[in-house]
Structure formats: C-alpha cells, structure tokens
N, C-alpha and C positions, 0 to 999 in steps of 0.2 A: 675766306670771303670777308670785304671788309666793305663799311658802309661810301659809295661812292658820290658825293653833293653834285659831281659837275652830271652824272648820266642823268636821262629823263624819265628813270622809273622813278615812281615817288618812293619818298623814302622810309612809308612806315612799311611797304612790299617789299623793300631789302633788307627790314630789319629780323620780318615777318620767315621769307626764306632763310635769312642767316639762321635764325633759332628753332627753324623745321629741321637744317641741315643736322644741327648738333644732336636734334631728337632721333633723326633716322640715322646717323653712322654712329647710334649706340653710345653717343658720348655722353649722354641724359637719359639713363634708364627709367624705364614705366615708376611712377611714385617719386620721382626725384625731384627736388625745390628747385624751382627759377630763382634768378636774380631778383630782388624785389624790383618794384619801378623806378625808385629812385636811384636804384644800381646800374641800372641799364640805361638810364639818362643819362650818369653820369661816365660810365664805361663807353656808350657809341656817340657821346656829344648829342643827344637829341633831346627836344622838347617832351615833357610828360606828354600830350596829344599824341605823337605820334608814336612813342612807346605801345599808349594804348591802345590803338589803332591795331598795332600789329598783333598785342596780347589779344584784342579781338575776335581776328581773322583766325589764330590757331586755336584759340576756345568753340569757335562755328567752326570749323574743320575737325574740332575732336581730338586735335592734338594735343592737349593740354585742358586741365579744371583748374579752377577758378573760387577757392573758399573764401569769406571773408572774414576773414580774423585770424586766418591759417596759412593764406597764402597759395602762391599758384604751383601747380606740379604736374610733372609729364603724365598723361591719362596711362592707364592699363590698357592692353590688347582688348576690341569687346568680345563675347560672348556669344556667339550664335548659336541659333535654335529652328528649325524646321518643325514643318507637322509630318515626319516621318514617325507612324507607329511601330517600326521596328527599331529607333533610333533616337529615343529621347534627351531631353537636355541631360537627366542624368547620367546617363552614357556617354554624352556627348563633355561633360565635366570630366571622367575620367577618362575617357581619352587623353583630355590635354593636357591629363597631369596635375587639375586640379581635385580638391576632397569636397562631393557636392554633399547636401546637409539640409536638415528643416531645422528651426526652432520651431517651437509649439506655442504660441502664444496663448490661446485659448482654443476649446474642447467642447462644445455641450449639446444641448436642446434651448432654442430659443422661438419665440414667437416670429412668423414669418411677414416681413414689410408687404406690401401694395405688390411690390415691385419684384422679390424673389417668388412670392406667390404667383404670380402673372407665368413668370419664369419655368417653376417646378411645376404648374398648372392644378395648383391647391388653392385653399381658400383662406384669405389676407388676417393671418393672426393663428394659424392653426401651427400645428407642431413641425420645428424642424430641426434637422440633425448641423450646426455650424463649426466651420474649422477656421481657422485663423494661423497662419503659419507664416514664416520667412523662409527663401528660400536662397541658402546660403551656396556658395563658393570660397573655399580655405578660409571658411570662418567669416568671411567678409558678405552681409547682406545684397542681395542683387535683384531680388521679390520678392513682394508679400501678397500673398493670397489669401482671398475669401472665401472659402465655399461651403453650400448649400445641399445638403441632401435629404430626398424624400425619407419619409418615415421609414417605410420598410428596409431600406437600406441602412438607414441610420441605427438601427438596433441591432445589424450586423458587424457594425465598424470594432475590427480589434483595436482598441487604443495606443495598445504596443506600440503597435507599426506606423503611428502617425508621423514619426520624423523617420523613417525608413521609405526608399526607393526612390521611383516619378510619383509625380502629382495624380494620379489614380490608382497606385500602388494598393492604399490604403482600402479601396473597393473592391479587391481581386480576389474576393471568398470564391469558392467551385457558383459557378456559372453565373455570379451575379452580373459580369457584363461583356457575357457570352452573345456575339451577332451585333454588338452595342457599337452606334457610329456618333461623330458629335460635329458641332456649327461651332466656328470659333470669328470674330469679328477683332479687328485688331484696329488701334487709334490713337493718335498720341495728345497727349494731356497735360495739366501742371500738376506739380506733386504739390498736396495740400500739408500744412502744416503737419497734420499727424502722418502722415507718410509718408513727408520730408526725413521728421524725428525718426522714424521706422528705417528708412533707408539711408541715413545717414548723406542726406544731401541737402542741399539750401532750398529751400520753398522756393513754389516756380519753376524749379528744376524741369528738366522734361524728362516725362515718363511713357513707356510703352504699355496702354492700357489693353490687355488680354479680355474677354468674354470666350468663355467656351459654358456651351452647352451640351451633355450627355443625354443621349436618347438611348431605352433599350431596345430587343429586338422589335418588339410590339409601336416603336416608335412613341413611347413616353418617355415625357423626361426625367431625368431621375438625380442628375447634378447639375447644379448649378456657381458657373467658378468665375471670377474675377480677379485678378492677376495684373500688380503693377509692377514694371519692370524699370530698374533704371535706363536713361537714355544715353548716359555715359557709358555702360559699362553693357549692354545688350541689344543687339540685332534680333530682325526675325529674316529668316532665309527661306525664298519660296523657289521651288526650280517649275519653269516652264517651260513648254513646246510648243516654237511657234507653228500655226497652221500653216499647213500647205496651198 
C-alpha cells in the first residue's frame, strides 16, 4: 500500500492504515521501534502534521506507545483479567506463557487514614496490617497494589508468601476466608507521578483503578485493596447474560 494524493481519504488515515497494516501482518513485532517522525516525513513525502495525526490515531487505538525521549513502539498484546474466582490473573499469566510475580515493596503495621478506616470499618489512626507490592509479568511491572488488613488478620500473614500466588493468596491460612465474598469498583484514572515511576510509564498515563473490598462470612470487612493497572498493557473482562 502506498500513500495515494489524488483519492479523497485524507491522507494522515492512509498513512494511519499503512503502518496498522505493517503492525498486524507481523512485519513490526510487539516492542519494536517506529520510524521516528522525521523518518516517515521524509519516507511518505508528508508534512510533520500529518505524520502526527496518524502516530495519534494508533496511539488511541492502542496500537502503538508513545515515550518521550525513548521513542515510539509497537504496544504488547494486553493482559486480561475477569472476576472469575476459579481463574485468576495469576492463572491466567501462566496460561499465556507468561512468568506472573510480586515485588515486595513494603511490609508492615501502619496507622490507618480517614479513609482505609471508613473502609476496614475501624477507628482513623488505629492499627493496621499494610502491603505494597507490584505486580509483575516476565519481570515487566503491570500493577501496583495497596492493601489493607484488619488487625486480626494482619498478625496472621506469613511474610514468606507475600510475592507468592494471587493477590489473596497471602490470606489463605485454614479458614481465614472461608464463606468470604468481596465488592470490587473499577475506574479509569491518571497515573500520578509516583505511580507513573512505579509502573514505568509517562505521568497521565492512563490507568485502570481496581477497589476491591473483602468481607468475611459474618459480612465484616477485613481487606481492603487498591490496585492500579496499566492502561496499555491490561483489560478488565466481564461476561454477561442478556435478559430474556
């Protein structure tokens, strides 16, 4: 396909398909460098504007990121994730042949804000169990989580196993959350400065913001988690039934 002046599609939407073409028949594999701009002005005869225009369109379609100082490159397949409890992401990472993974960032007892208090339904400054983790793909960061757990639970947590399994793994002592169901709220957001650093993407990035809350059988809650996801690199997948 080559860029054609006389048809009346505009010309940065041929430039736009020309270089989706190359990314889907595999001629540009996932992580691989573009042309820079000034390459591809000078290669398709076209004004920088319209160059842009089209590096645009494939950056909103997700076919391609966009670093600045680094340059642009064919995006990774994303990452999907359901709320099926038989079937977690971790699972669902090796499935695909990827090696899933936590860093540990931080570990401890911390005083509880306004706001995880409200959450764990304890009172604003009393004791709480806090994790801080990443949560990797072949080494490659794709979330970082925060969470929250009540006291009694928190003097149960083996420390071992904090970068082992899914993200409740870490709570799965005999019957701690046996009959346990949880509320999860999902939203998308900007990645903040430290988040950005955390996950290795440009501030403002967009991010999938997770809330899940654990309740035990008694319907108290007893973790409380916050989960930011990159927006390049993760989906969240719900399956429905439509009504009859």
């Amino acid at each position: 396909m080559t860029i054609d002046r006389e048809s009346p599609i505009p010309l940065y939407y041929q430039l736009k398909e020309l270089l989706a073409g190359r990314i889907t028949s595999d001629e540009w594999q996932p992580g691989d460098m573009l042309p820079t701009e000034e390459q591809l002005q000078e290669q398709y005869e076209l004004s920088r504007t319209t160059v842009r225009q089209a590096l645009k369109e494939l950056e909103f379609e997700g076919k391609i990121s966009r670093y600045r100082g680094r340059g642009t490159f064919v995006s990774k397949p994303k990452i999907s994730h359901s709320p099926d409890p038989h079937f977690n992401l971790t699972a669902y990472l090796t499935q695909q042949g990827m090696e899933p993974g936590w860093q540990v960032l931080s570990a401890g007892w911390v005083s509880a804000t306004a706001e995880v208090a409200d959450r764990l339904g304890v009172k604003a400054g009393s004791r709480v169990y806090q994790l801080q983790r990443l949560r990797m793909a072949n080494e490659e960061p794709i979330g970082y989580h925060i969470t929250h757990v009540i006291p009694a639970l928190g003097e149960a947590i083996d420390e071992n196993r904090l970068d082992q399994g899914g993200s409740l793994d870490y709570l799965h002592g005999p019957g701690q959350l046996e009959e346990s169901y949880a509320n999860r709220t999902i939203e998308a957001i900007l990645a903040s400065d430290e988040t950005a650093k955390l996950l290795d993407v440009v501030k403002g990035s967009p991010i999938l913001l997770i809330r899940r809350q654990v309740f035990n059988a008694d319907g108290v809650p007893v973790e409380d988690m916050r989960a930011m996801y990159r927006g390049d690199r993760f989906q969240y997948r719900v399956r429905q039934w439509e009504e009859k």
